[in-house]
N, C-alpha and C positions, 0 to 999 in steps of 0.2 A: 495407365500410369499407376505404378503401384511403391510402397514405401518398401522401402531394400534393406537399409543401412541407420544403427541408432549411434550417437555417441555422447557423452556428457564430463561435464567440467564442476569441480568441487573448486572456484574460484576465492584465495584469500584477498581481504580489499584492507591493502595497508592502510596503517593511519592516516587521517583520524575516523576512519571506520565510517563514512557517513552512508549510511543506508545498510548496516547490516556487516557482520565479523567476516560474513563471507556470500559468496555467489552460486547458485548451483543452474548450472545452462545445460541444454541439450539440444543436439540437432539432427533432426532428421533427413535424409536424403532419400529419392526416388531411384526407380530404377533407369530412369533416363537423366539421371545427376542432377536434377535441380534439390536445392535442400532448404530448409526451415528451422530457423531457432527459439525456443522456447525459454522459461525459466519459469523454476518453482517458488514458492512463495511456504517453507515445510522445515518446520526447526525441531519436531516429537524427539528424532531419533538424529544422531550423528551422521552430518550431510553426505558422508559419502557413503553410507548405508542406505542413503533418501536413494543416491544418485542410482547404486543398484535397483533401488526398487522402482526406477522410471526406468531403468533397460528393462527391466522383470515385464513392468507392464508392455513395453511396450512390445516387446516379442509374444506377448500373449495375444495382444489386442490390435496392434498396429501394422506391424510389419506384413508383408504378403498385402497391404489393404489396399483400396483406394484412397488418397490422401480428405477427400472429398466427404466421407462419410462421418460426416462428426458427428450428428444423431445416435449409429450402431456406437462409434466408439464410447459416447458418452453414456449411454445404456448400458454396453459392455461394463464398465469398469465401476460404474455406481451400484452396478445388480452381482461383482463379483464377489465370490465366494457364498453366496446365498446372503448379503447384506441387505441392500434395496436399501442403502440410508446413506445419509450424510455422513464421509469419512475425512477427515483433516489430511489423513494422509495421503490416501490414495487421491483425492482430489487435489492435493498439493502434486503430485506425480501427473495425473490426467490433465492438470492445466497445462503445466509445461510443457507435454507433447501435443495438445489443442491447438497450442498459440503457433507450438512450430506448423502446424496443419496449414494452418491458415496462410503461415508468412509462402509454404509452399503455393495454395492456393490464387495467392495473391499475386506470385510470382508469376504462373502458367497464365496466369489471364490479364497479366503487365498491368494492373491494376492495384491501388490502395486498399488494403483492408476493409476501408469505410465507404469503398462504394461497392462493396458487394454486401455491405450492411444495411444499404438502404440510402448512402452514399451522407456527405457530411452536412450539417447544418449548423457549424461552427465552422469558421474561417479561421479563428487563434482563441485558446484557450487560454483561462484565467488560471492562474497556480500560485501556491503558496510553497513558503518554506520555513522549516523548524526555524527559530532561532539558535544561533550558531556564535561561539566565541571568534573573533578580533582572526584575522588569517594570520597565521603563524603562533596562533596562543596552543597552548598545551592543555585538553583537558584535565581539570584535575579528580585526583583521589577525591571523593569528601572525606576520607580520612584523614587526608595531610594535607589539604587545602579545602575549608570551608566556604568560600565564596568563587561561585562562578554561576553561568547564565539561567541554571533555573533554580538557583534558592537566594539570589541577590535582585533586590528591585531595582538599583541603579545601573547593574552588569546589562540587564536582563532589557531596559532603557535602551540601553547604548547598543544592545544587537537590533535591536527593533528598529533602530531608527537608519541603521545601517543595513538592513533588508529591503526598508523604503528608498531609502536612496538607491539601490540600486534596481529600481524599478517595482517589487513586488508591494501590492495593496492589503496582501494577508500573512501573518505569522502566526505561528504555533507554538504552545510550549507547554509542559505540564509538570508545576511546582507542588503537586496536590500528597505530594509521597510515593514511597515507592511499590510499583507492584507486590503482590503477594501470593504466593501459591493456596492461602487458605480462603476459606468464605469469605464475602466482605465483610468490614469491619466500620466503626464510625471512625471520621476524622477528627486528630485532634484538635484542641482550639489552635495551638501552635501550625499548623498543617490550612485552618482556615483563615487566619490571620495573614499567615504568608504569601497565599493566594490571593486571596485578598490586594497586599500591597504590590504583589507582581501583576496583576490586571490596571491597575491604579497609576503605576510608575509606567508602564506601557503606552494606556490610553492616554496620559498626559503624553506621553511622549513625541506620537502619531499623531494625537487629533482623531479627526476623522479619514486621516488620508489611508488607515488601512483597518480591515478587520484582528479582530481577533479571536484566534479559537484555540478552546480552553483543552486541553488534553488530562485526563485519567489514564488509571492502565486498569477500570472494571473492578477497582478494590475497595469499592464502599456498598454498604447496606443501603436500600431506598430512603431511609431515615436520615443517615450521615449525608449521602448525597442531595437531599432536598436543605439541609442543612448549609451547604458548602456553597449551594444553588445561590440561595438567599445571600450572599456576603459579596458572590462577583457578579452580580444581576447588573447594581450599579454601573456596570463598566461595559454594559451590552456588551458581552461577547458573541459571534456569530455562532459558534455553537458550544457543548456541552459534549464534551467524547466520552463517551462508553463508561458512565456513570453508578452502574454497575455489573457483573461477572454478565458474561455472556450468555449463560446455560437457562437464563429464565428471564424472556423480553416480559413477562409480566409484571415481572419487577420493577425492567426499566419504565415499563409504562406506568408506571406511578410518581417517578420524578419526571416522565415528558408533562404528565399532567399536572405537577405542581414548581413549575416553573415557565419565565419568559424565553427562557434563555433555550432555542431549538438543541434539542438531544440528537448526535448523531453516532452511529455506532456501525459494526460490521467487516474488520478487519481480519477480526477470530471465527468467521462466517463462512460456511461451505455451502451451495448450492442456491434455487429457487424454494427448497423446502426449508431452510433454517431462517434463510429474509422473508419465506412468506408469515411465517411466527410472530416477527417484529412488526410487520406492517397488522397484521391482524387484532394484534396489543397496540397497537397504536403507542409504539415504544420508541419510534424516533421518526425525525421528519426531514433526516438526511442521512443516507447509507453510504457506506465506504467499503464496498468491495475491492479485494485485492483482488485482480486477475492471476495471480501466479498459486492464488489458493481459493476461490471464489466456485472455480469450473471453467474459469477459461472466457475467453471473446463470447462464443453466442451462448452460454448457460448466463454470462452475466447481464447480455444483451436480454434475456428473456428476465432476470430480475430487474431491471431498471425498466421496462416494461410494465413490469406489475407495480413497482413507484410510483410511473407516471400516472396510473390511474386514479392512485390516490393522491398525487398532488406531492409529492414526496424526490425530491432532489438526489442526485448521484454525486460525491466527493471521490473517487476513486482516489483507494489507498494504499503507499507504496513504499515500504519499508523494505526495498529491492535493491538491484540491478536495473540496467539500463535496457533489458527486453522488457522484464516486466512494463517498465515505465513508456517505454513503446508502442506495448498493447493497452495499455489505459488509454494514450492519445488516439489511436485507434478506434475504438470503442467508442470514446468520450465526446469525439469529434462527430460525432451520429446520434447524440441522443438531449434531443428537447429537453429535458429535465437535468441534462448537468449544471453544479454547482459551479464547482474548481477542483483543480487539480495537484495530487501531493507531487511537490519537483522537490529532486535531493538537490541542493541549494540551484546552480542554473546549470545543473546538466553538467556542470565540468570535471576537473579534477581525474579521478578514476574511473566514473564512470563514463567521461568524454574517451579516454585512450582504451576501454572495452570496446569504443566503434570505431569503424571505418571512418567514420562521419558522425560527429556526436547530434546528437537533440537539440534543436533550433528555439532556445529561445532569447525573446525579446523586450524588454519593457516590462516583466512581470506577468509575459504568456507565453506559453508555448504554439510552436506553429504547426500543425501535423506537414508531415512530408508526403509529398506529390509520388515517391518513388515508390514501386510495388506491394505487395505485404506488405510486413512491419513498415516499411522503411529505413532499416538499419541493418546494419552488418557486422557479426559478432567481430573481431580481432582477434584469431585465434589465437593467434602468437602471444597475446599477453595475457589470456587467457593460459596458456603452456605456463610460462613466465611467473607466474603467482598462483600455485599450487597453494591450497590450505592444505596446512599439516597438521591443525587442531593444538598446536603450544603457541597459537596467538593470545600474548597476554596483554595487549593494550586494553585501553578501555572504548568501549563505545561511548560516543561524545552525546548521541540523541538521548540517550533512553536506556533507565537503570535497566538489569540482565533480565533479562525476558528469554531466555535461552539461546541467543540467536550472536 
């Protein structure tokens, strides 16, 4: 058996955008027709310049192979061009055709993902969801409408208690400001204040019937962020996201250690060599690896590996499509040390009509599928059907522009 045939999709995901302006899938096929879908997790360059450069690889690295050899491929493409290091990109390209590997792998041996990983040890996974405005509300501008769910404590209330009611135990939201391209910065008192009362108007909200965790986007100094620590402590939150810039866990390691509140980070994260950094700083005690940019199923299998030994939990995170979020259950459903899991609200909407069969979840879990591989099957046709053309001008409802 060998891989034959590559193809990929620049998928746009109408409003309200949740999980991303757009989708980028690929799929591989063998030379006896079975095939495997993938997706990247890679926003550097203009997705369907990503999308070439996952054919590029994979006609270098892939095709003529055995589906089988994810070790060569993943050496192949981390040592190409004389690099041997961590690359956002190429590892955002290498994941998505990893994951399709697999679902092929999974496929030939009528088998689940997660029992050729060592099989599952999770029955239903626990998962969280952003807080999200009212169904049928319209994100707004903050320029022409300054209140909605993450700079209002009442809005912000009223999502949260309507994510409980419909089962989930965790939400997420991140009122701290907005990302920034430049070094961190401190926060202002206004920026901690308001956090502040958005953790407050929450936990009154919930009780104890759900956690909460706090979300940044890595734009504060260890100073601002032990700062900021100290204001939402009060309101236990279950963690502290990515507190500051990615490029130096010894930094974060400095607010893990002056704060209650568990630091977790790893979404901006490529490889076993950039999480071994963080675990070695003792820079958080809960990672969020994306599978669509992380390395894929077994490079992430081998990070959450090197966690477990430290006592250090998995949140796999998924500011995706519906394979990504596939191969998280996958994965997640095999490893002792998972926390929970990122769900774009329950699976539905656009990312349910991307499958044959959407994502089963229930009560605030997802359940993995008994079916081969992934367990999922792309929808090509609406995949055809919502071409991104790049003049999408809605706004993303999760999370100020982060390029994506």
């Amino acid at each position: 058996m060998k891989l034959k045939d590559v193809k990929t999709w620049v998928v746009g995901n109408p409003p309200p955008s949740f999980g991303g302006r757009y989708f980028i899938f690929v799929k591989l096929t063998t030379d006896s027709g079975v095939h495997g879908y993938g997706e990247a997790y890679c926003a550097t360059f203009d997705p369907h310049l990503t999308a070439k450069l996952i054919e590029d690889v994979a006609a270098r690295y892939f095709i003529g192979h055995d589906p089988h050899k994810i070790e060569q491929f993943f050496r192949s493409c981390y040592s190409s061009g004389f690099s041997q290091r961590p690359d956002v990109t190429m590892m955002g390209c290498y994941s998505a055709l990893e994951m399709a590997c697999w679902d092929i792998i999974g496929k030939e041996a009528n088998q689940p993902v997660y029992n050729l990983l060592g099989g599952r040890v999770h029955e239903t996974l626990r998962s969280y969801t952003y807080l999200y405005p009212k169904d049928g509300d319209v994100y707004p501008d903050e320029t022409l409408t300054p209140k909605h769910v993450y700079n209002d404590p009442d809005i912000a209330a009223e999502a949260a208690i309507a994510a409980v009611g419909k089962g989930f135990d965790a939400v997420k939201f991140d009122p701290a400001g907005p990302y920034t391209i430049y070094d961190g910065h401190m926060p202002r008192l206004v920026d901690i204040e308001l956090s502040a009362a958005m953790c407050k108007a929450v936990r009154e909200a919930v009780g104890n019937k759900a956690d909460i965790l706090f979300g940044t986007h890595g734009q504060f100094t260890a100073g601002g962020a032990i700062r900021l620590a100290k204001a939402i402590e009060p309101y236990d939150p279950l963690w502290y996201e990515e507190p500051c810039p990615p490029d130096m866990p010894e930094v974060m390691g400095q607010v893990a250690r002056a704060t209650s509140i568990p630091v977790a980070t790893g979404e901006r994260l490529t490889t076993r060599f950039e999480f071994a950094r963080v675990i070695e700083n003792r820079a958080a005690s809960i990672l969020q690896p994306d599978l669509g940019r992380s390395g894929g199923i077994l490079e992430t299998k081998k990070i959450a590996a090197m966690a477990e030994a430290y006592h250090i939990q998995i949140a796999p995170h998924c500011y995706c499509g519906p394979i990504v979020g596939a191969a998280n259950i996958q994965l997640a459903a095999t490893l002792p040390n998972f926390l929970v899991l990122e769900s774009i609200k329950q699976w539905d909407g656009f990312h349910g009509e991307l499958l044959h069969k959407k994502l089963q979840w229930e009560n605030g879990h997802v359940i993995p599928s008994t079916e081969p591989g992934l367990g999922v099957e792309l929808n090509e046709a609406v995949c055809e059907a919502h071409p991104w053309t790049g003049d999408q001008l809605h706004l993303e409802m999760t999370r100020t522009p982060i390029g994506r």
